[in-house]
N, C-alpha and C positions, 0 to 999 in steps of 0.2 A: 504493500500500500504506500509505501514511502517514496518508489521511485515517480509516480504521474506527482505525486507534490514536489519532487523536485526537478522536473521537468518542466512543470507550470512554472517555477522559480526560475530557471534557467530562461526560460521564454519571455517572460517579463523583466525578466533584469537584462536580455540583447535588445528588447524594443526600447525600452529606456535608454542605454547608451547607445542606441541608436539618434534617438530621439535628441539626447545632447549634443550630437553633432549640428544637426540643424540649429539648434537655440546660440550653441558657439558661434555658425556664419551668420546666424542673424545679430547678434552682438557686436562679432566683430565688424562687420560691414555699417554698423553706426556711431561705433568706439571712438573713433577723428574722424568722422569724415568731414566736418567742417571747422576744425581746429586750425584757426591761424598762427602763423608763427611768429616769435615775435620781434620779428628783424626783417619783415616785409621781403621776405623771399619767395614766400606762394603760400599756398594750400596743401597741408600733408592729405594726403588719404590713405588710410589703413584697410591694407589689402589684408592683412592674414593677421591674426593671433593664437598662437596655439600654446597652453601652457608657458615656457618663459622664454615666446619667441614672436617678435615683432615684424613684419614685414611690410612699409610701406613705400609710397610714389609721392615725390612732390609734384606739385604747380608751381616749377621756378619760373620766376622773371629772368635770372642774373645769367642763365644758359640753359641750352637743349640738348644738353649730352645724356642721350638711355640711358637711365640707369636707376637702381635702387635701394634700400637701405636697410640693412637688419641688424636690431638691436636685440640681445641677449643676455636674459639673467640681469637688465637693468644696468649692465657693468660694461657690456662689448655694443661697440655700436663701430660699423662700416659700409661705406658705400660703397656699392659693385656697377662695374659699366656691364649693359646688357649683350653689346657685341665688335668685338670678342667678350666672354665673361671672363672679367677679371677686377682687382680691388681698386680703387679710386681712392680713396680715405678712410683714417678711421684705426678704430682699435678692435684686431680681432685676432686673437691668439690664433697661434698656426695650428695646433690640436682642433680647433673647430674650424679654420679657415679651409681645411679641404676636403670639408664635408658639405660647407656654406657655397663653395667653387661647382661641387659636385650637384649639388642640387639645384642651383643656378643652370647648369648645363639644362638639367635633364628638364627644366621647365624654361626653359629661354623664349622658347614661343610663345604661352602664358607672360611672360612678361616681358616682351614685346610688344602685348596688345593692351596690355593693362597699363605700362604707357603713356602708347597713341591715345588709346581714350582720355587719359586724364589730360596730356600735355598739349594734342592738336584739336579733341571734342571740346573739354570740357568738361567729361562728363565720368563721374568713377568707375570699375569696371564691377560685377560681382565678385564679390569675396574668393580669392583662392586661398584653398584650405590646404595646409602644409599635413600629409600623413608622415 
């Protein structure tokens, strides 16, 4: 008799953490999206947050070099140019720097278009959710 009550348990705790993923891109896709900064450089908009990992696209004035920024742990913060992927600025240990390179590769298209939306529409793009 124990095992359908732990089935039922199991079933409703993967709908739930299923369920958390949506309420995360819904958070985070409102988190900055309209957060100025405050040295009149543009508009950040916050593409991704997942646990202690920040990814977002400004709306610069000052230039239009692709590219974007992740901050981690509140501590590492660098800017990556989108093509070729590589580092721009910033403080980001080498221990995470080639996993951040790595992952940049493998989503470059993704943010390539995330972007053109924000920098040439205007307009931010939906949330990309870092797995």
């Amino acid at each position: 008799m124990e095992q359908p009550i732990h089935d039922d348990y199991m079933t409703v705790k993967q709908q739930l953490v299923d369920s958390l993923k949506g309420l995360q891109e819904s958070l985070a896709s409102v988190d900055l999206i309209n957060s100025s900064s405050s040295n009149d450089q543009g508009i950040e908009f916050l593409i991704a947050r997942r646990g202690s990992i920040k990814l977002d696209i400004r709306q610069e004035k000052n230039h239009k070099l692709p590219h974007f920024h992740i901050l981690y742990k509140q501590e590492h913060n660098a800017s990556y140019k989108i093509n070729p992927i590589e580092k721009l600025a910033g403080d980001m240990p080498k221990k995470y720097e080639k996993r951040v390179l790595s992952w940049a590769k493998d989503n470059k298209e993704h943010l390539s278009k995330a972007w053109t939306l924000i920098n040439e529409k205007g307009s931010p793009p939906d949330p990309i959710i870092i797995n």
